[in-house]
N, C-alpha and C positions, 0 to 999 in steps of 0.2 A: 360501608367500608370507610375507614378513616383516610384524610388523605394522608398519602406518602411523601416524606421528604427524600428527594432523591440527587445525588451527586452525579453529573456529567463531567469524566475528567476529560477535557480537549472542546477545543473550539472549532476545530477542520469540520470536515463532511461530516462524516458517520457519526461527532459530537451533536450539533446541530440539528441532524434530524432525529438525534435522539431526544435532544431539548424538547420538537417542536410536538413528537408526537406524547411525552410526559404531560406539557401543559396542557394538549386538547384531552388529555383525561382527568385535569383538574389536579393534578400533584405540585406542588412546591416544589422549585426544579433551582438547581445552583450551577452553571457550568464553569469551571477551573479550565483557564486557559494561559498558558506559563507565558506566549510571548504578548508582544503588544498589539497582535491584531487577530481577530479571526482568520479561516480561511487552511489553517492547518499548512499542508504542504502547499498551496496554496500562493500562499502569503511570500513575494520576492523580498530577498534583502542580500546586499553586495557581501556580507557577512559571513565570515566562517569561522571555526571551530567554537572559541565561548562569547557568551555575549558578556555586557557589562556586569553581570551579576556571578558570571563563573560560571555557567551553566551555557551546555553543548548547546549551538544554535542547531534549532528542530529540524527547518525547511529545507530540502536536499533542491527546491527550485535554480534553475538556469534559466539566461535571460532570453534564451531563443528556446524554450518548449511550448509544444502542441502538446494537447492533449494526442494519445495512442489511439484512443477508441472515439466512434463517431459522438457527436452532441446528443444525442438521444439519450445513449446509455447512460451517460454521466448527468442528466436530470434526474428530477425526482419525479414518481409517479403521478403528485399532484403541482408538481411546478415545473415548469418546463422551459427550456431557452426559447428567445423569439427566434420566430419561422426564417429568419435573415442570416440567423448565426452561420458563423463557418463549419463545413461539416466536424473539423478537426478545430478548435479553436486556441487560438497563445493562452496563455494563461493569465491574464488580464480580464479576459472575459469572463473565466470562469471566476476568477475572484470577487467580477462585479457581480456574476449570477450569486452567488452565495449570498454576499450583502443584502442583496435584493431577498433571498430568500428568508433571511433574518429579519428583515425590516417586516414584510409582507406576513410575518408568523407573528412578530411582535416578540423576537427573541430575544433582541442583545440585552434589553434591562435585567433578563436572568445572565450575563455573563458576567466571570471578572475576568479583565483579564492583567497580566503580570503577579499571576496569585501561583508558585508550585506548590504542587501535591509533594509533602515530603514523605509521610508513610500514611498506608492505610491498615487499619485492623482490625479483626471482626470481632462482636460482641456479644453478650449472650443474648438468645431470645431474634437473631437473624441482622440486627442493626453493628453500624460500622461508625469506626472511630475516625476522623481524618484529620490530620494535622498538616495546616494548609501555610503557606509564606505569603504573607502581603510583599511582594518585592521591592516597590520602590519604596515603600517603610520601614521595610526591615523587622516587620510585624509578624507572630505566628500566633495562629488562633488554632483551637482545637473543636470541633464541632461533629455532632450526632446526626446521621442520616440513618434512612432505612433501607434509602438500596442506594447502591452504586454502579453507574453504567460504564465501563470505562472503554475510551474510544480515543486512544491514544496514538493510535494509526500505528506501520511498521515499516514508513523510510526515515528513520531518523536515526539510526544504531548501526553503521554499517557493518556487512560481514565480508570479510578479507580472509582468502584462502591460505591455510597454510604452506608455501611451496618452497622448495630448497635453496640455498642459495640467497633469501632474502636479504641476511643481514652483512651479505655483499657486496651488494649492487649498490653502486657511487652517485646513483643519478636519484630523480625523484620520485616517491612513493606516492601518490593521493588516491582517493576514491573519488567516487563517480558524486556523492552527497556534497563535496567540496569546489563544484565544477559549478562556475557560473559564466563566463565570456570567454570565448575560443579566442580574442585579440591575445590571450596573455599564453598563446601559444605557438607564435610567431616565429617561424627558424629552427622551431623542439623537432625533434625527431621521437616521435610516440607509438607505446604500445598501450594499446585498449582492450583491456580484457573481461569477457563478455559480452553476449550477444544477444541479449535482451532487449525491449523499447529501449532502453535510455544508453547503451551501450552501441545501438544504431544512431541514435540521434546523436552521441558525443562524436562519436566517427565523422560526421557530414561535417557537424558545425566545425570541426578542428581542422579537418583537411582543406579547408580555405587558407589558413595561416599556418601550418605547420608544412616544416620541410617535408618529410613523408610520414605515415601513418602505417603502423599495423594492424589489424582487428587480428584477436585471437579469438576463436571459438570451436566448443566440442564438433567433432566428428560423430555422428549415428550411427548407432551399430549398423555395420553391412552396407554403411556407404561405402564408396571406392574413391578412391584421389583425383579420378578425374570428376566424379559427381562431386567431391568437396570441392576442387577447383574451379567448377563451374558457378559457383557462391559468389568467386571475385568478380564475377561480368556485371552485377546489378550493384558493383559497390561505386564511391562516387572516385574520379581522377586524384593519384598519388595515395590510393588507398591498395595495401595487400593483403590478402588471407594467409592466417598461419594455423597450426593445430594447437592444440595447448601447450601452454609451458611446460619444460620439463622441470627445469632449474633454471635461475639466475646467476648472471657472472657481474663479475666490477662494472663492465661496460654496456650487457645487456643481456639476452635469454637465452636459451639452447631451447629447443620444441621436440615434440615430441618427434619429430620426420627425419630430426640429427642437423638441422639449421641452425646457424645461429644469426642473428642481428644487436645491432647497438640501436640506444635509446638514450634520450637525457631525463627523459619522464615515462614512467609508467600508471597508468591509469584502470584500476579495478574497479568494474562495472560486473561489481557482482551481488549484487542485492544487501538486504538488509537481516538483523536481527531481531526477532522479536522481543521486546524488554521492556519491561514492568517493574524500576527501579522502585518505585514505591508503594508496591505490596509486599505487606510483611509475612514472613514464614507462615504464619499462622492462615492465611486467607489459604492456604493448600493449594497453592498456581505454583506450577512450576514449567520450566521452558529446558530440554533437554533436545541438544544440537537443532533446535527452533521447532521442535513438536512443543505445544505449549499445551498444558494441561491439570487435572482432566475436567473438560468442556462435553456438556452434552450438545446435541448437533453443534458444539464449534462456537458456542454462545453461551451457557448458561454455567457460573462453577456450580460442578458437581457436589464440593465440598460446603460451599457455603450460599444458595441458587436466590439469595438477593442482590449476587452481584451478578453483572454478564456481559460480558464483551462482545463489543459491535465491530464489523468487520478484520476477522481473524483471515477467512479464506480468501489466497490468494488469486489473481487472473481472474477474476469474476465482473460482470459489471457494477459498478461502485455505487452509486447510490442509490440504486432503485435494489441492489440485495441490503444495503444497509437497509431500506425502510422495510424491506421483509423483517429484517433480524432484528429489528427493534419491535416489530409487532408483536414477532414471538418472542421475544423473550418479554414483553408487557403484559400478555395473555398469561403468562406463570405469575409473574410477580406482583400483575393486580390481584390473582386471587379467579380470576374468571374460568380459568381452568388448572387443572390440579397435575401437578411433575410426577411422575414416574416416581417410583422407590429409588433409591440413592442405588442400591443394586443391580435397576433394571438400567438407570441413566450408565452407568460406568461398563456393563454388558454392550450397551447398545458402541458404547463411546470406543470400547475395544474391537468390534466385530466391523465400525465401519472404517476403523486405524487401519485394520487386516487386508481388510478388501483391498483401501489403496494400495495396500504393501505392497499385495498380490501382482497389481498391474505395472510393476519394476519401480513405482514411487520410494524412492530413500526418505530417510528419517527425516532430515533436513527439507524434505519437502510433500509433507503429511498435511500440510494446508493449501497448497497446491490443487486448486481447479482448472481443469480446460476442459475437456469432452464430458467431465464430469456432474460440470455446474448447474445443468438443468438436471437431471437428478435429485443434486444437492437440494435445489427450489422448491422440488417438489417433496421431498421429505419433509423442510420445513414448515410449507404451507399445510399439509397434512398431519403431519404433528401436533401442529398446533389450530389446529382446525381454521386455517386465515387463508386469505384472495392471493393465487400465489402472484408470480410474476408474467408476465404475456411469452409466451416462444419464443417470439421475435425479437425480442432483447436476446436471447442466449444464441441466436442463429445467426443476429448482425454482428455481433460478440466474435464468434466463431470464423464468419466470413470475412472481418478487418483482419485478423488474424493472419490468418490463411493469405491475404492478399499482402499483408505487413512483409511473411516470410519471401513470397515471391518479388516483391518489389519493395525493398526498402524506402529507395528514395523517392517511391511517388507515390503509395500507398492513402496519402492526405488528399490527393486529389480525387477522389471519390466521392462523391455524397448520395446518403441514401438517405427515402423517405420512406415511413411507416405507413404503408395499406391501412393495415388491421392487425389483429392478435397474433396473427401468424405470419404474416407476410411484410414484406419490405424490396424496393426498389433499388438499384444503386445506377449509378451515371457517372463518366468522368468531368471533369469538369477544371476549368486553371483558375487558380487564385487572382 
């Protein structure tokens, strides 16, 4: 087999281990990494909207994040945080673990970085054209690979709902990617919307400095008002529960319950969009209301299966499914095992769309894993005949979770140790 010249677009996680696992099979590996450092979301900088070059700054980090999920999950199968780390750690540490795990792989000599991807385009015979920016040069070069990995992550694009009344509210509009120090909200009177990790976390850190705080978040089917009200008891001092927005006014929202409040800021904490500005029509990726497709299991394009995307599915744990999904999709594009007819991949890619659908999942959230994700594992690893991933990753996955939802604000104070394959311990414990 010849070797392969292969493009990693991004330097964060799922970049990285894509890097590390290319080189131990001997391929000639490039990583494109647009800002000045590894580490992807990763990577803090007091910076919003463009950086010096005109181009959206990546990192949605804030300067008081924990990681959501315990240290275990967020290592890699073969590298692991020392046994000292905090169960939940700032992101400092995680930045330092990554470095470390570049160094210890021998990665960064394959990186550039301040190099964008401007377009990519496929060419005949499976190989891709990429037309890359040296940035602080102002240089563009155009270069031939044979596969391209792209691992461009999906908090960088925010998605902002469409709701009434926007374009008359007098106060301020931000997203949650825009949020870095809760001091710069001192005396605001805020609405936060969205109840997600980072939707929980901005609520805590804000409500130290803001006059009062709102969280808006859905209602479940077949809860009752007093089961929703009961939400507000685990929330932190000067903080209330509201139901969704209905509309906006000059001064601030109307919700669904027929309340209204003033705000001087509103804050949307409501995820991201998937986007792949620089794949051209022709690679046949398309992103329709953030179903991105068509991907067999979620990884490989259908259209053109030398290129494949590393971490699409959402909620899952992060880097020990990236090093799944870069296994498999290496197993295809080394040649060691042979893909499915274009037929059978786009059958399969439809019938497991459905399923989700089935189970009340919306369009917008077709990448979307919870109860699903060890399934999802095991499809993989079978598929692709590879070691899938231990239980016990998708079970301590499952149980932060679950403990996240009951207790927002202590939920960190938890640490659990891994038995074995299947089992894990948890314990409270204070910082």
């Amino acid at each position: 087999m010849s070797i392969l010249n292969v493009a990693v677009i991004g330097a964060g996680t799922s970049g990285l281990c894509a890097a590390k696992h290319c080189l131990e099979q001997g391929f000639k590996v490039t990583v494109y990494e647009q800002t000045e450092a590894i580490g992807g979301i990763w990577w803090y900088t007091d910076k919003t909207g463009k950086d010096e070059y005109g181009l959206n700054i990546h990192s949605a980090m804030y300067k008081s994040l924990r990681t959501n999920l315990p240290h275990q999950v967020m290592c890699f199968p073969d590298f692991s945080y020392p046994s000292d780390t905090l169960p939940y750690p700032p992101y400092p540490i995680v930045f330092d673990f990554l470095n470390s795990y570049v160094d210890h792989f021998k990665i960064r000599e394959h990186i550039k970085l301040r190099h964008n991807i401007v377009r990519i385009n496929p060419l005949d015979g499976g190989q891709w054209e990429i037309l890359v920016k040296d940035l602080p040069n102002n240089h563009y070069d155009t270069i031939i690979y044979d596969v391209v990995l792209v691992c461009n992550g999906h908090y960088h694009t925010p998605r902002i709902p469409d709701v009434c009344g926007s374009d008359d509210f007098k106060g301020k509009f931000m997203h949650s990617h825009d949020y870095r120090k809760p001091e710069a909200f001192q005396n605001e009177t805020v609405l936060v919307i969205g109840a997600g990790p980072s939707g929980t976390d901005l609520v805590t850190d804000i409500s130290k400095y803001a006059q009062r705080v709102t969280f808006s978040q859905h209602k479940v089917p077949n809860e009752t008002p007093e089961q929703f009200a009961k939400r507000e008891s685990v929330m932190p001092d000067k903080v209330t529960l509201q139901e969704d927005v209905k509309r906006f006014t000059e001064t601030g929202a109307e919700f669904l319950n027929g309340t209204h409040q003033t705000f001087s800021i509103v804050i949307f904490a409501t995820g991201y969009k998937y986007s792949f500005p620089f794949l051209s029509v022709d690679t046949g990726i398309t992103v329709d209301d953030n179903f991105v497709q068509p991907l067999y299991k979620q990884i490989i394009n259908i259209e053109h299966p030398t290129m494949a995307f590393i971490g699409i599915p959402f909620h899952s744990p992060n880097s020990h499914m990236y090093d799944l999904q870069v296994r498999f999709a290496l197993k295809f594009i080394s040649g060691a095992k042979k893909l499915p007819s274009k037929a059978e991949m786009l059958k399969d890619m439809r019938a497991q769309t459905q399923i989700h659908w089935n189970k009340g999942y919306r369009k917008h959230q077709t990448h979307f894993l919870a109860d699903e994700q060890r399934e999802y594992f095991v499809q993989v690893a079978e598929t692709a005949e590879i070691k899938n991933l231990p239980l016990v990753l998708s079970q301590m996955h499952f149980d932060s979770r679950v403990t996240m939802s009951k207790s927002p604000k202590d939920y960190r104070k938890y640490r659990y140790t891994i038995v074995d394959d299947k089992t894990f311990t948890k314990e409270r414990y204070e910082d």
